[in-house]
C-alpha positions in Angstrom: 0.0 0.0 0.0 1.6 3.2 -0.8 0.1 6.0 0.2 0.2 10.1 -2.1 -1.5 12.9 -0.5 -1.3 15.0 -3.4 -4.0 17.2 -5.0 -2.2 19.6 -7.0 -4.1 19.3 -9.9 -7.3 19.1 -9.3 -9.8 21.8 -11.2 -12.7 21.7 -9.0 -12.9 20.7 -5.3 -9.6 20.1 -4.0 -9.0 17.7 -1.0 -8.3 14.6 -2.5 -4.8 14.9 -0.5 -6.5 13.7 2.6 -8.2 10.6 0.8 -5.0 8.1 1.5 -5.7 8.8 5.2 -9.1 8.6 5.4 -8.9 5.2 3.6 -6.1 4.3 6.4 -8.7 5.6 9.1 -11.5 3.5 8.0 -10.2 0.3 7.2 -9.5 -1.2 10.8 -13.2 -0.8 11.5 -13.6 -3.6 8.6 -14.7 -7.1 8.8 -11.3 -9.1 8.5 -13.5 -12.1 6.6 -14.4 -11.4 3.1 -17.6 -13.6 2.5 -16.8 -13.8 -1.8 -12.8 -14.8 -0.8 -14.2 -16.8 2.0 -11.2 -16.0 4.2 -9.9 -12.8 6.3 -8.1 -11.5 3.4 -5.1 -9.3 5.9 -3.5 -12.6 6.1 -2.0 -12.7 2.6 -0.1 -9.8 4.2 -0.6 -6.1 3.8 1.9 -3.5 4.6 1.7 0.3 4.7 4.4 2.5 3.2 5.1 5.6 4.6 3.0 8.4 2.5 5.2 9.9 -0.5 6.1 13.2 0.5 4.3 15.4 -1.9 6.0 17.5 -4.8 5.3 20.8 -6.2 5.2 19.6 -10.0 3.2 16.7 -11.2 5.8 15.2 -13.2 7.9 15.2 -10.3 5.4 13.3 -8.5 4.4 11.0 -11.0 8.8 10.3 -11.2 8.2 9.9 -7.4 5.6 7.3 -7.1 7.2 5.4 -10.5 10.2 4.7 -8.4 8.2 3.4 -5.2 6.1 1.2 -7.7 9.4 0.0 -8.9 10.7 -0.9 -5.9 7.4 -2.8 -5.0 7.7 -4.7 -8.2 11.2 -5.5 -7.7 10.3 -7.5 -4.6 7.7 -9.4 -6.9 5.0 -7.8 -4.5 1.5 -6.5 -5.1 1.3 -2.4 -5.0 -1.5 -0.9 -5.0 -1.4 3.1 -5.1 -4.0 5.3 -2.7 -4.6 8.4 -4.4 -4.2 11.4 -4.1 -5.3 13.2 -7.2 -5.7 10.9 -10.8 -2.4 11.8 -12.0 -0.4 9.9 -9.5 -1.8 6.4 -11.6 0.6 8.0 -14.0 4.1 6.7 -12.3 2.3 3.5 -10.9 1.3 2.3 -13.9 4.9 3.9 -16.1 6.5 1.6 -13.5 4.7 -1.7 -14.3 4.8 -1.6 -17.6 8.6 -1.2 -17.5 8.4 -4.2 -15.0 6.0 -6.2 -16.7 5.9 -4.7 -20.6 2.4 -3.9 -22.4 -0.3 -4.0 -20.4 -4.4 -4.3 -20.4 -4.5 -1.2 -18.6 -8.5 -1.0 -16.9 -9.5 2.4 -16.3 -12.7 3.1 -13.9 -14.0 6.8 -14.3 -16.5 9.0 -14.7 -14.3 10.9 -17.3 -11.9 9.6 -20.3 -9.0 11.5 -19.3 -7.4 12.0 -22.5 -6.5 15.4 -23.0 -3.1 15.7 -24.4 -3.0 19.1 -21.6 -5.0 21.0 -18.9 -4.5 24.0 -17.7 -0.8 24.0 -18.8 0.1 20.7 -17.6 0.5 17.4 -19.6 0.1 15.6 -15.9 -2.7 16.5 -14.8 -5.7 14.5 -13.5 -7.4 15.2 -16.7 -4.1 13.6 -18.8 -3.3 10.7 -17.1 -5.1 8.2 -19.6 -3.3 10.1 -22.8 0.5 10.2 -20.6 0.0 5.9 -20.4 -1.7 5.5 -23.4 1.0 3.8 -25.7 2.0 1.1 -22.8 -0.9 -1.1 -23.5 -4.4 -1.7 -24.3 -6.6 0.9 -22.5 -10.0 -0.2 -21.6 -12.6 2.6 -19.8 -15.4 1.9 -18.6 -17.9 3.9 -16.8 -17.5 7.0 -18.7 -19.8 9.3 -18.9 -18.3 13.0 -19.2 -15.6 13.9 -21.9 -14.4 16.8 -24.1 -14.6 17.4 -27.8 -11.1 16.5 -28.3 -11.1 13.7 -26.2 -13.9 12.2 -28.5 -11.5 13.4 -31.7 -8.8 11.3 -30.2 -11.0 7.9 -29.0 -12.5 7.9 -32.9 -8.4 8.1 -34.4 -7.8 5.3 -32.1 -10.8 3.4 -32.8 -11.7 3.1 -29.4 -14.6 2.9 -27.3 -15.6 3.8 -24.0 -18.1 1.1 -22.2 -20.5 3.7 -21.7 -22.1 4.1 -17.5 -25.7 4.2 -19.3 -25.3 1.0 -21.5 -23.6 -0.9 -17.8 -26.5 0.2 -16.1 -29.2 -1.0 -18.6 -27.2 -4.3 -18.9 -27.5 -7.4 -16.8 -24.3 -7.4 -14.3 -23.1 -10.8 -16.1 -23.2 -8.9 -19.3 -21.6 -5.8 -18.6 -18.8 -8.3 -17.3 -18.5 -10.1 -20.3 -18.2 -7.2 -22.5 -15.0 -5.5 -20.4 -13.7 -9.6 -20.3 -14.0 -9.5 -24.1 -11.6 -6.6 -24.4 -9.0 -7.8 -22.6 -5.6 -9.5 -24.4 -4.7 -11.9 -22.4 -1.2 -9.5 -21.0 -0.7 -8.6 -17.4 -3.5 -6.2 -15.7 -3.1 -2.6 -14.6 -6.2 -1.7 -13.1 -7.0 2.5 -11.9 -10.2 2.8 -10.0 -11.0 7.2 -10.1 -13.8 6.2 -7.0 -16.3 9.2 -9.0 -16.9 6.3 -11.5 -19.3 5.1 -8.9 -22.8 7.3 -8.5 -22.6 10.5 -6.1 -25.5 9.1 -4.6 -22.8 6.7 -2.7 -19.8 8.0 -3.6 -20.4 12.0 -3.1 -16.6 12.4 -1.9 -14.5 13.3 -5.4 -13.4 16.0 -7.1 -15.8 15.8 -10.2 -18.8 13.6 -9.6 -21.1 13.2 -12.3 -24.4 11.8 -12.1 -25.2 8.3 -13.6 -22.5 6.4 -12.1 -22.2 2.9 -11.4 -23.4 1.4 -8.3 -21.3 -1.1 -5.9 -22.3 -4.5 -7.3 -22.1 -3.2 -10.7 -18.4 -2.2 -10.1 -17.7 -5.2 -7.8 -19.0 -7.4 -10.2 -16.5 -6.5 -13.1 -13.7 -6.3 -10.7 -14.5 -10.2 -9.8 -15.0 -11.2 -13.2 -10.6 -9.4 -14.0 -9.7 -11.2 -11.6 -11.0 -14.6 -12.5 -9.7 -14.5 -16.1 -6.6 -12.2 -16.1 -3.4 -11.4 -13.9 -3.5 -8.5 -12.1 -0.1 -6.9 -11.3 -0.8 -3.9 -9.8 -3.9 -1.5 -8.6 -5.0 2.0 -7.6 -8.0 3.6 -6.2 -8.0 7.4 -6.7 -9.7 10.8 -5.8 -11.1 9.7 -2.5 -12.1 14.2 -1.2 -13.2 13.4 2.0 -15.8 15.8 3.3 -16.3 16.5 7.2 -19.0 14.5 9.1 -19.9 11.9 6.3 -17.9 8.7 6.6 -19.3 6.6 4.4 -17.1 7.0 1.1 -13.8 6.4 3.2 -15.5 3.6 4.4 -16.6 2.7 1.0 -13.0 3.1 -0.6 -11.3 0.8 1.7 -14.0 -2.1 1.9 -13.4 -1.6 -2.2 -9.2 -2.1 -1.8 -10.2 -4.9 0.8 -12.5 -7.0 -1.7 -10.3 -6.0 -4.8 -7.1 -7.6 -2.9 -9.8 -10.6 -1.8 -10.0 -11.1 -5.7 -6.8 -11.3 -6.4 -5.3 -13.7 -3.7 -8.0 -15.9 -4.0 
């Protein structure tokens, strides 16, 4: 677990810096047993880094958390990156793809995150997708806010987003065979921005936009990875906490807890 309190670019409501520790803060007040692993999932073994002191720049951060992910990957261990602002999944996922070469890189957002740069920066939240592009086969899913040119630059690439509204018209089972479909059978990256989930229980992010999915719709496609391809490395992003509601921090950290339940089981 490696903690980034950094929120430097964000563009609307700033506080993501505190999400890492309100994940922290939450999780001891978990169950330990995971009923769909069918064990307490902490004995696998989860360690806490120290947080990554935070830098001014972006790129400097993103340089930052590459070489912690690197070091984590080095030790053939599972990182998994708690955000902090969306552009920290930028060095995370730069250092497992130099670990592990091309990658199906899963992307869970309310936004595509393909602007080449916003407002002056090339690492900013709104870049991060566009920065990793090239290292493997990007899948998004649970889009449903994006720019002109982000649109320009999905139809050169031939790719499409799986849509929030078609997920949440589809069967669960379906929705998970679709994302399945796309993958290529290489190692799995996956980033989880938390406002791909609906602000109705997930309020707590920079950007929420309505329509989002709901737990089991997002748990269910998470299971469904896990169960047909190899993930290497995770991150779960954008956690803002706001005072007096603890639910979302809550939220975030059961969502680490099952994700690492799917993958050890």
């Amino acid at each position: 677990m490696v903690p980034v309190p950094y929120d430097s670019t964000t563009c609307y409501k700033a506080g993501a810096r505190d999400g890492p520790m309100h994940i922290l803060a939450a999780s001891p007040h978990m169950e330990l047993y995971e009923e769909e692993a069918g064990q307490e999932v902490y004995q696998c073994g989860i360690h806490t880094m120290d947080a990554l002191e935070p830098c001014i720049s972006p790129e400097s951060m993103a340089e930052k958390v590459e070489q912690a992910v690197a070091g984590i990957l080095s030790q053939r261990k599972l990182p998994v990156v708690l955000g902090g602002d969306h552009s920290v999944s930028i060095g995370a996922i730069r250092a497992t793809a130099k670990s592990a070469g091309q990658l199906d890189i899963i992307q869970f957002d309310a936004h595509t995150d393909l602007r080449n740069e916003y407002q002056g920066s090339p690492y900013s939240h709104a870049c991060v997708m566009r920065r990793v592009w090239d290292l493997g086969n990007v899948i998004q899913a649970g889009i449903r806010s994006t720019s002109r040119e982000e649109m320009e630059f999905l139809e050169k690439s031939g790719t499409t987003p799986l849509w929030a509204r078609d997920i949440i018209e589809m069967d669960p089972g379906r929705a998970a065979e679709m994302l399945i479909g796309r993958l290529t059978g290489r190692p799995v990256y996956i980033t989880i921005d938390l406002d791909c989930l609906d602000p109705g229980i997930m309020p707590s992010v920079g950007t929420p936009e309505p329509g989002g999915l709901l737990w089991h719709q997002l748990t269910g496609m998470l299971r469904a990875i896990s169960e047909t391809g190899k993930i290497i490395g995770f991150d779960v992003v954008e956690l803002s906490p706001i005072k007096g509601m603890h639910a979302p921090d809550y939220i975030a950290a059961r969502l680490i807890y099952k994700l690492i339940g799917y993958i050890v089981t």
